[in-house]
C-alpha positions in Angstrom: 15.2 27.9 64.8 17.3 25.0 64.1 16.8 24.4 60.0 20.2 22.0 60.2 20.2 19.6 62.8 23.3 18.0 62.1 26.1 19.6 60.1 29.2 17.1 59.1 31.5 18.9 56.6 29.5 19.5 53.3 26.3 16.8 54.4 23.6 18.5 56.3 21.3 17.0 58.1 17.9 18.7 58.0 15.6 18.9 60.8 12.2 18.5 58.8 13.6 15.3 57.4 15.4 14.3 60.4 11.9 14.2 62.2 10.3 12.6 59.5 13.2 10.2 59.8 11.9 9.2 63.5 8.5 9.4 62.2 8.9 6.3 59.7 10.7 4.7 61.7 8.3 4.5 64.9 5.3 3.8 62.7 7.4 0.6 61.2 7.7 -0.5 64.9 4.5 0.5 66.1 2.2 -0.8 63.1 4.4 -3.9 62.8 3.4 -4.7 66.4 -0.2 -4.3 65.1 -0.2 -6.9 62.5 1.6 -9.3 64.3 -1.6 -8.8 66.8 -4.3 -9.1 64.1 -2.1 -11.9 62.3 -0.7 -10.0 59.0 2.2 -10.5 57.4 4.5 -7.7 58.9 6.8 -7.8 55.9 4.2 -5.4 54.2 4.5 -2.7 57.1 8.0 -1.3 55.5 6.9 -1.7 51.5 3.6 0.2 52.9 5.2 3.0 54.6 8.0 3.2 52.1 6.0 3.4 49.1 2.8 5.7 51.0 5.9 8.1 52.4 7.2 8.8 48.6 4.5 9.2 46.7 2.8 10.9 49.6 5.9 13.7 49.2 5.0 13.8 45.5 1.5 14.4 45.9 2.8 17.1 48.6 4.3 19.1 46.3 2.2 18.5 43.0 -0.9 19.8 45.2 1.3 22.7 46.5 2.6 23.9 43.4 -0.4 23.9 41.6 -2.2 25.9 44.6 0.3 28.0 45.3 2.7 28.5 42.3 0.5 28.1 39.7 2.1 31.0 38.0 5.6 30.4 38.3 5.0 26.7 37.4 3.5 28.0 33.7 6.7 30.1 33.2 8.8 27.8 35.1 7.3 23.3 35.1 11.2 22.6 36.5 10.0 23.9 39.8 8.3 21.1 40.4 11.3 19.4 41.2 12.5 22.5 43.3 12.6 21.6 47.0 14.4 23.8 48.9 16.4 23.2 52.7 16.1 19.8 52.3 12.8 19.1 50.8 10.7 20.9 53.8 8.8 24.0 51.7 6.2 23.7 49.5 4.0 20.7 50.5 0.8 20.8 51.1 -0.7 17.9 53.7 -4.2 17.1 51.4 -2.0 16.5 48.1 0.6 14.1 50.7 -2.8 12.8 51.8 -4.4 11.6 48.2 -0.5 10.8 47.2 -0.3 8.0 49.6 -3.2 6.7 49.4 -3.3 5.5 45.9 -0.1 3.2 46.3 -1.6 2.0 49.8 -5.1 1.2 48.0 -3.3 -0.5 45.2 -0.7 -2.6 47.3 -3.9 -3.8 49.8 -5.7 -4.5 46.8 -2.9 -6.7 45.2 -2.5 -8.2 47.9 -6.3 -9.1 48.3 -6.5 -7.5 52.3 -8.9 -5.2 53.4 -8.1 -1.4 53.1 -10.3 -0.6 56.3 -8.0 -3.3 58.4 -5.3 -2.3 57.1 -6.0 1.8 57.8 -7.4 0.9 61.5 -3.7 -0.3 62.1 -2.4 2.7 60.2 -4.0 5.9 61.4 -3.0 5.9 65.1 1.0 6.6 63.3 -0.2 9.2 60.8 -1.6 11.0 63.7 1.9 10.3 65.7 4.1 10.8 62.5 2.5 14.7 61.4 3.2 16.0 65.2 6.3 14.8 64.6 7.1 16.5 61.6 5.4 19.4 62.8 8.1 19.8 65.5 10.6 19.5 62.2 8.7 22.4 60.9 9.1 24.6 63.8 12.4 23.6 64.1 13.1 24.3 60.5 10.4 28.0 60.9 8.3 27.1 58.1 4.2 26.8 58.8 4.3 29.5 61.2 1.0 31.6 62.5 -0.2 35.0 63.0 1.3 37.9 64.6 0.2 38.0 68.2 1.3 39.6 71.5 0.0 37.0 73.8 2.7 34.6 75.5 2.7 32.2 73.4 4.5 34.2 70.5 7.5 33.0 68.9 10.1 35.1 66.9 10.9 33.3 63.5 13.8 35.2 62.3 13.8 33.9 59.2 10.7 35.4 58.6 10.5 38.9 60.1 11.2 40.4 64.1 7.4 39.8 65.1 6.0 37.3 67.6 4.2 34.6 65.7 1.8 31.9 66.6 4.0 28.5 66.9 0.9 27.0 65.0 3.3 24.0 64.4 3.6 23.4 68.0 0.0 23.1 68.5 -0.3 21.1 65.8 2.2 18.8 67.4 0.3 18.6 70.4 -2.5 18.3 69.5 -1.2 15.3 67.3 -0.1 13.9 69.8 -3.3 13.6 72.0 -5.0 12.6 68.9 -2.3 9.7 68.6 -3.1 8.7 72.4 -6.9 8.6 71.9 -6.5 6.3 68.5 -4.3 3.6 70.1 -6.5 3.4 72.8 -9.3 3.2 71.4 -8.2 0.8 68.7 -9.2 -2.3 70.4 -11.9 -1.5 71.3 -13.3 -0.4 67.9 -16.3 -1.8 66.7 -16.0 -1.9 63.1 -13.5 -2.1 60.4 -12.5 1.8 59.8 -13.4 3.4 62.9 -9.5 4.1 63.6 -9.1 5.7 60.4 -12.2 7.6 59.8 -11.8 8.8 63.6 -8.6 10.1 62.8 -9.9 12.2 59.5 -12.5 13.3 61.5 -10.4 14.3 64.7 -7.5 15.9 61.5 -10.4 17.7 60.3 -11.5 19.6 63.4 -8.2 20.3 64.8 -6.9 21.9 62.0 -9.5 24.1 61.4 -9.4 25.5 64.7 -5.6 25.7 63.9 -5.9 27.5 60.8 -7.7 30.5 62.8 -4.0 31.3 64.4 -2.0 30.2 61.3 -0.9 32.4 58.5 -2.5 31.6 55.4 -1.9 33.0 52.0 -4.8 32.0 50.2 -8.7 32.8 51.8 -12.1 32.1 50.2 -14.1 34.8 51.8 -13.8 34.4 55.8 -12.0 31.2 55.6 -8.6 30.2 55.2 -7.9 27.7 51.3 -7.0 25.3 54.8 -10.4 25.5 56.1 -12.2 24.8 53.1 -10.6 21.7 52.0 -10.4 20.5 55.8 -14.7 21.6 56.0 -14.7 19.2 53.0 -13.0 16.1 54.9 -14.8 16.3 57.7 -17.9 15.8 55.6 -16.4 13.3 53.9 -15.0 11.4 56.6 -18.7 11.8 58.6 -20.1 10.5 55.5 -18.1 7.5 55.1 -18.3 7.0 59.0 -21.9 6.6 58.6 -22.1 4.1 55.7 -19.3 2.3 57.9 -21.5 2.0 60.8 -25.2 0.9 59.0 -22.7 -1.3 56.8 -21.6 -2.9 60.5 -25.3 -3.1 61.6 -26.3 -4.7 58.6 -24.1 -7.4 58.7 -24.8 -7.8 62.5 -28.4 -8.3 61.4 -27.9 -10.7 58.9 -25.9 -12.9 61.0 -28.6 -13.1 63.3 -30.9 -13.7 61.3 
C-alpha cells in the first residue's frame, strides 16, 4: 500500500487524490474533444467537471456519514467535515452520484442545453474517472474485500495480516472495459441518453457482482446496503432507458408522419 504518493517536506501528496487528480484532468481532455465534435461550447467542460467533482465529494460524504456514522454524527455534527489521509475515507459513491448531479442539472439548465446530450458526452469519463480512483483506493487500502485464500488475495496491512479480495482492482478493471464499450459505442448511439443510461446500467450490474467479494459493514438480509441501493439503479436506469427509447420512436413517428 502506497497511502502517500509523493512526500515533499511537510506537503503530502496523497494517492486517492493524486488519482482523482488524473481522473479530472483526462475527462477535461476527453469530453472537451466531444463537444468540439457535437459543436458545444468547450468552455463549459471545466465549470462542469469542477463544480460536479466538489459537490459530488460533498454529497460523498453527507451520504456516508449519515449511513455509516449516524451515531457519532448526533454526538459529534463536526465530523462531517472530518476527512481523514487526505479526504479518501468516508464517501460513499451514490451520495457523490446525486451530489453532482444537481449542479450539472442546474448549470445545463441555465444554460438552456440538453442534460441527455450533455450526459452522452459525460458518462464514457465517469466510467474512466471511478477505475481510476479505484486504483487510488487500493493504493491508499481503503474499499478492500473479503478474506479469501484464492490467488488473487492481497494483504492490506493497514487492516489486519489476512489475504483480502483487491475488490478495488476489479473495480478498476472492470471500469475500464466499461469505459472502452461507452466510447465506442457513443457514435453510434441512437438516442439522446443511451451513453449515460448504459453506463448506470452497466455501474449497476458490475457492482453488485462486486459487492459479493467486498467487505461490507452494513447487510439487509442476504444483501450487502451496496446491493440494494445498486438493485435500485438498475431499475431505475432500465426504467428511464425505456421511456428514452419509446420517447425516440415517437418522435421518429411523428416525423414521418
Amino acid at each position: 500500500m502506497q497511502p502517500v504518493i509523493i512526500q515533499i517536506g511537510k506537503i503530502s501528496i496523497f494517492s486517492w487524490g493524486f488519482m482523482l487528480a488524473i481522473a479530472v484532468i483526462i475527462a477535461i481532455i476527453g469530453i472537451s474533444k466531444l463537444f468540439d465534435q457535437e459543436g458545444y461550447q468547450r468552455d463549459m467542460v471545466l465549470d462542469l467537471v469542477i463544480l460536479c467533482v466538489i459537490c459530488g465529494i460533498v454529497g460523498a460524504r453527507l451520504a456516508y456519514v449519515f449511513t455509516y456514522e449516524w451515531a457519532a454524527f448526533v454526538a459529534h455534527p463536526l465530523i462531517i467535515f472530518s476527512l481523514q489521509d487526505g479526504g479518501i475515507k468516508g464517501l460513499a459513491w451514490y451520495g457523490g452520484l446525486i451530489g453532482g448531479l444537481i449542479p450539472f442539472v442546474i448549470y445545463l439548465r441555465l444554460k438552456k442545453l440538453s442534460f441527455w446530450e450533455v450526459a452522452d458526452m459525460f458518462a464514457p469519463y465517469l466510467a474512466l474517472g471511478y477505475a481510476l480512483v479505484r486504483i487510488g483506493c487500493f493504493l491508499n487500502g481503503c474499499c478492500y474485500g473479503n478474506i479469501t485464500d484464492s490467488a488473487c488475495g492481497v494483504v492490506f496491512p493497514f487492516v489486519d495480516a489476512f489475504p483480502r479480495h483487491p475488490t478495488q482492482l476489479y473495480s478498476a478493471g472492470l471500469n475500464i472495459i466499461l469505459f472502452i464499450i461507452l466510447i465506442r459505442f457513443y457514435p453510434k448511439r441512437k438516442f439522446s441518453g443511451q451513453v449515460f443510461l448504459l453506463y448506470i446500467i452497466g455501474y449497476a450490474i458490475y457492482r453488485f457482482i462486486v459487492e459479493f467479494f467486498r467487505y461490507s459493514e452494513i447487510f439487509v438480509g442476504p444483501l450487502s446496503l451496496g446491493q440494494v441501493y445498486t438493485l435500485g439503479l438498475l431499475l431505475l436506469g432500465l426504467l428511464a432507458y425505456y421511456w428514452r427509447k419509446s420517447h425516440h420512436r415517437e418522435v421518429i413517428a411523428d416525423e414521418e408522419r
